[in-house]
C-alpha positions as CSV (number, residue, x, y, z in Angstrom):
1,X,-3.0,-4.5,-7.6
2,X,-3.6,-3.1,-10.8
3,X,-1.5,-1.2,-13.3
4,X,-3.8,1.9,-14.2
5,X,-2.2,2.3,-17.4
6,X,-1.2,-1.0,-18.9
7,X,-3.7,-2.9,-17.0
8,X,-1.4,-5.4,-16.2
9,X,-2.1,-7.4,-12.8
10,X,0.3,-8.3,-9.8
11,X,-0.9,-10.3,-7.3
12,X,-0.5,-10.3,-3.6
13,X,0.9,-13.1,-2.6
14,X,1.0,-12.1,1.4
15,X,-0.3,-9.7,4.1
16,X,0.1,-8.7,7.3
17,X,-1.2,-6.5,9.7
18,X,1.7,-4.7,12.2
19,X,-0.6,-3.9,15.0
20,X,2.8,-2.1,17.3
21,X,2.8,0.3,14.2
22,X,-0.8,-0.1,12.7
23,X,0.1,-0.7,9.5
24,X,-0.6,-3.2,6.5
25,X,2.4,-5.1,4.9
26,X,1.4,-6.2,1.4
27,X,3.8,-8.3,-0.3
28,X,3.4,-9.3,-4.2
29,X,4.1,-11.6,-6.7
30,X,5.6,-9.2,-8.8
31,X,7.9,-5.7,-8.6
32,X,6.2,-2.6,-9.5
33,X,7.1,-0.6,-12.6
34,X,8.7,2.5,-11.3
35,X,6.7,6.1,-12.1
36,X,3.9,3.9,-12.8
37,X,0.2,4.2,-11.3
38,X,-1.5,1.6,-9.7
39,X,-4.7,0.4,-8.2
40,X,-5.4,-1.2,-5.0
41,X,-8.5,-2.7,-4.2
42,X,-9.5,-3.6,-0.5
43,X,-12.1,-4.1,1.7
44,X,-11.8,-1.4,5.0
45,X,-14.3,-0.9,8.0
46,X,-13.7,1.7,10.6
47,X,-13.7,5.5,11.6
48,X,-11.4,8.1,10.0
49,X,-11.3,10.8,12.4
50,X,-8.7,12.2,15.3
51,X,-6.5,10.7,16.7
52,X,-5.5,9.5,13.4
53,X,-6.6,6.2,13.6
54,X,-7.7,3.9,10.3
55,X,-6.8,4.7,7.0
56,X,-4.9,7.9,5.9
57,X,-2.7,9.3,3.6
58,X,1.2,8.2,4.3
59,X,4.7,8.0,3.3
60,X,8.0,6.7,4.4
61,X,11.9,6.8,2.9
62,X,13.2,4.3,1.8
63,X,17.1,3.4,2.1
64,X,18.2,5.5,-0.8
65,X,16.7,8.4,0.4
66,X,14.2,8.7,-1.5
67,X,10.6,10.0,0.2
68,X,7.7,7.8,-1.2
């Protein structure tokens, strides 16, 4: 993962695949700078269609509230 601005690096140090929910966990090395944009990089085979199935836009809120 890949700062797009400073070009600074943070590694993943783990992932996981949920296959109840269908979704990747990624944990890193490092924390994220907040309001900053990064780059992920990763390898992905399959078909994006309905129902929605593979890889697609998401979001979630976290325990402040806040909708990521």
């Amino acid at each position: 993962m890949k700062n797009k601005d400073s070009g600074e690096v943070v590694n993943v140090s783990e992932h996981n695949f949920d296959s109840e929910r269908e979704f990747l966990e990624i944990s890193l090395d490092g924390e994220l700078e907040k309001g900053a944009r990064y780059t992920v990089k990763l390898d992905f085979e399959a078909s994006l269609d309905y129902p929605l199935r593979g890889f697609f836009a998401s979001g979630y809120t976290n325990g402040d509230g806040e909708r990521t």
